[in-house]
C-alpha positions as protocol buffer text, in pm:
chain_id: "A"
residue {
  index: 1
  type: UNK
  ca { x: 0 y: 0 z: 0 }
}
residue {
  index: 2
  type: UNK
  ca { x: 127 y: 365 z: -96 }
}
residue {
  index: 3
  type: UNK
  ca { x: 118 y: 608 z: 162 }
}
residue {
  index: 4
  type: UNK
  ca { x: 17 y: 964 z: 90 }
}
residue {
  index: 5
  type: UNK
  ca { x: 295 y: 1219 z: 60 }
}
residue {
  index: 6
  type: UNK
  ca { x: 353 y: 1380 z: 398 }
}
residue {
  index: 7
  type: UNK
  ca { x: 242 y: 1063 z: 582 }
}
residue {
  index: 8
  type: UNK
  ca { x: 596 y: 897 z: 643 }
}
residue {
  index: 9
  type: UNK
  ca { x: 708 y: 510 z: 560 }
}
residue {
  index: 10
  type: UNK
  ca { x: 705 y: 170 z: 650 }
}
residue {
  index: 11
  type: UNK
  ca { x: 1004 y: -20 z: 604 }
}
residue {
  index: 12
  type: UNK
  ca { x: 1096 y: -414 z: 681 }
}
residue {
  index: 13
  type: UNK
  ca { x: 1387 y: -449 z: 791 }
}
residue {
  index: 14
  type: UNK
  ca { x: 1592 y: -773 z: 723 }
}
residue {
  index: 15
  type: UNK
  ca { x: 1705 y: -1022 z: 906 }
}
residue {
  index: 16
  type: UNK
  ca { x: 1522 y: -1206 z: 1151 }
}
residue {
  index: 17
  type: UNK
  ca { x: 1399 y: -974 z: 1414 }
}
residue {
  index: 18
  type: UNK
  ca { x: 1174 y: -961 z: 1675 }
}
residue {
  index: 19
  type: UNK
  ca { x: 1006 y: -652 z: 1536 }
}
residue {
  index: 20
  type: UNK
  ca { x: 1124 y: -603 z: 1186 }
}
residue {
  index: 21
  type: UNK
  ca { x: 846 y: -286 z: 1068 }
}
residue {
  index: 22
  type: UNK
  ca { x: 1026 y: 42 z: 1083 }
}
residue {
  index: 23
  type: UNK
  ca { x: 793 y: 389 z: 1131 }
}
residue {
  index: 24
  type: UNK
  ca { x: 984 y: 668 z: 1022 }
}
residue {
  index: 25
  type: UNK
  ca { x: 888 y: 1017 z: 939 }
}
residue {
  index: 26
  type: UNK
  ca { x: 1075 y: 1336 z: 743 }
}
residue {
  index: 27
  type: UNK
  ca { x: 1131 y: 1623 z: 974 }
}
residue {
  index: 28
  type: UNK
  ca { x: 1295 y: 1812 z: 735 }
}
residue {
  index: 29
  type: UNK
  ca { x: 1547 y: 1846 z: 436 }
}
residue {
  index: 30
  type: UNK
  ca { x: 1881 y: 1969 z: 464 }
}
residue {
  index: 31
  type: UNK
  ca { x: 2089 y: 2102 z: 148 }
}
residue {
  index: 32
  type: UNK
  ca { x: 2416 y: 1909 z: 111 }
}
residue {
  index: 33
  type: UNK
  ca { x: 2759 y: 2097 z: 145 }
}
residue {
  index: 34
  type: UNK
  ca { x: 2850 y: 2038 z: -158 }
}
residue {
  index: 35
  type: UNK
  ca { x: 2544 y: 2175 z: -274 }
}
residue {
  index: 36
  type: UNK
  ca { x: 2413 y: 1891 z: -523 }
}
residue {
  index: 37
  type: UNK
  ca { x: 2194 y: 1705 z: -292 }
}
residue {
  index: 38
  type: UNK
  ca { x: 1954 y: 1747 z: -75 }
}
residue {
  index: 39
  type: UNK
  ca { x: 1909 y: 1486 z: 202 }
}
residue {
  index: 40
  type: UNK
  ca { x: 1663 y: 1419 z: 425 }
}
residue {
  index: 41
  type: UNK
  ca { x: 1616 y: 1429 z: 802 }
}
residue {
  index: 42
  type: UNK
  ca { x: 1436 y: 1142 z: 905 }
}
residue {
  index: 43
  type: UNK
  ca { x: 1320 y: 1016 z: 1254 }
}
residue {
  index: 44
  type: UNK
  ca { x: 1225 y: 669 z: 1324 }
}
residue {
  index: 45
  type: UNK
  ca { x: 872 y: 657 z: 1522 }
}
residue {
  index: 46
  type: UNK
  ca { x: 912 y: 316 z: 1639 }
}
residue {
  index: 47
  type: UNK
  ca { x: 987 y: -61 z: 1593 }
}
residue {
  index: 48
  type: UNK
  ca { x: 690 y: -309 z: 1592 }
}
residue {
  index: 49
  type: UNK
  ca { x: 586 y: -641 z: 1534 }
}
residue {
  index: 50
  type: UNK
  ca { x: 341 y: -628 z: 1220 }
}
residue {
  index: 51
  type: UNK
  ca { x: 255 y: -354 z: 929 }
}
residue {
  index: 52
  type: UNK
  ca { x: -73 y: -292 z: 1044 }
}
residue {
  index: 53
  type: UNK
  ca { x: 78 y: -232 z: 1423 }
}
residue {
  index: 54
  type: UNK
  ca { x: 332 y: 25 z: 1217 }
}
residue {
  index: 55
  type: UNK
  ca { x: 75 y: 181 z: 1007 }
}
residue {
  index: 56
  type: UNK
  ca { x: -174 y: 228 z: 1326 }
}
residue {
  index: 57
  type: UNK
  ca { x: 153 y: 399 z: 1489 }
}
residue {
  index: 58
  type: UNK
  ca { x: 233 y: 624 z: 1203 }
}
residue {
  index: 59
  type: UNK
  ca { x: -130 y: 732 z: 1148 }
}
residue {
  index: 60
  type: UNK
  ca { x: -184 y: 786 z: 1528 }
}
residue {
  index: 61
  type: UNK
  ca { x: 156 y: 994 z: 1505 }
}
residue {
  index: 62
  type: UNK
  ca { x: 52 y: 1206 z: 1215 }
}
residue {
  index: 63
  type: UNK
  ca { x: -349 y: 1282 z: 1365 }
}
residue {
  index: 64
  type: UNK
  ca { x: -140 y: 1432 z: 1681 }
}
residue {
  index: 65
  type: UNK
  ca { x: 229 y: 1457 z: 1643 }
}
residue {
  index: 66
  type: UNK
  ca { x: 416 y: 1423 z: 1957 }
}
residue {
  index: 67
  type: UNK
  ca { x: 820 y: 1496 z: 2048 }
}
residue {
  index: 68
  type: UNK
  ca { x: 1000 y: 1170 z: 1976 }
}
residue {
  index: 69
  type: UNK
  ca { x: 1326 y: 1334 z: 2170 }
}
residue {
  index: 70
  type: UNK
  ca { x: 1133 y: 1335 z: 2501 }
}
residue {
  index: 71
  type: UNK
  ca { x: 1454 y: 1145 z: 2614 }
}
residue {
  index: 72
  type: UNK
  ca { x: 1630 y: 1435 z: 2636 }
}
residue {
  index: 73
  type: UNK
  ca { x: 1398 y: 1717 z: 2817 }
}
residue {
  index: 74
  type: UNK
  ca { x: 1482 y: 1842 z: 3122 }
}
residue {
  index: 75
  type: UNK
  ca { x: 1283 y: 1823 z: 3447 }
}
residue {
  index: 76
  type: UNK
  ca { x: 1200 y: 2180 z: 3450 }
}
residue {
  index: 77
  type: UNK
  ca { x: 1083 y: 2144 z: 3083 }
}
residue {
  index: 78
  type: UNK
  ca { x: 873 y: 1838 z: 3190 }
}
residue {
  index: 79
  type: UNK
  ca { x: 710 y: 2044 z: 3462 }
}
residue {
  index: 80
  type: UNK
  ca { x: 673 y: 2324 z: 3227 }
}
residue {
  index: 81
  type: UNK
  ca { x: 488 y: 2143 z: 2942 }
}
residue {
  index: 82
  type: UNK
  ca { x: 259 y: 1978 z: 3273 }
}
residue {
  index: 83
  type: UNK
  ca { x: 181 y: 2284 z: 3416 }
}
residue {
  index: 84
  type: UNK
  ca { x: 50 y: 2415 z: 3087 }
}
residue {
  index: 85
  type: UNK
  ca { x: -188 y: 2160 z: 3010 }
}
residue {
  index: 86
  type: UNK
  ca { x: -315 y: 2083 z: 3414 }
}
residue {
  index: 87
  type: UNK
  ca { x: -384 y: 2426 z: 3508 }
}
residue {
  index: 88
  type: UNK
  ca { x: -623 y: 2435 z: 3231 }
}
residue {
  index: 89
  type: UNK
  ca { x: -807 y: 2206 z: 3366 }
}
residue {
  index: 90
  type: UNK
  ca { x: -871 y: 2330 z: 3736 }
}
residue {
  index: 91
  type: UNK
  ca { x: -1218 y: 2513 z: 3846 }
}
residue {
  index: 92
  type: UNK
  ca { x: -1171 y: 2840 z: 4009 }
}
């Protein structure tokens, strides 16, 4: 099946694995030094056992995107990006 452009691809990877699909997505394109090429910046969404478990990841990633470096955030940034979406939800 062909995704839609914009959507992002499923790949197989080889080998025998214990989750072989691949979920990536573009983030971006980057001009080459040299200037010839353009490549792209990709980000891998996840690992997982069948297609359809990839494609249900990749769709539910592109109806609300969410920040696949959340590895790297800082406790204050945590609390920060908490904070925004709690105190929303409190009653005066």
């Amino acid at each position: 099946m062909k995704l839609s452009n914009g959507m992002g691809s499923i790949y197989k990877l080889s080998g025998k694995r214990r989750k072989p699909w691949r979920a990536v997505k573009t983030t971006g394109w980057v001009i080459d030094t040299d200037g010839e090429r353009v490549k792209q910046n990709r980000v891998t969404i996840g690992y997982y056992h069948s297609k359809e478990e990839a494609f249900q990841a990749l769709m539910n990633y592109n109806a609300d995107p969410y920040d696949i470096k959340a590895n790297t955030i800082t406790f204050s940034e945590l609390y920060n990006k908490w904070s925004e979406r709690y105190f929303e939800t409190l009653s005066n």
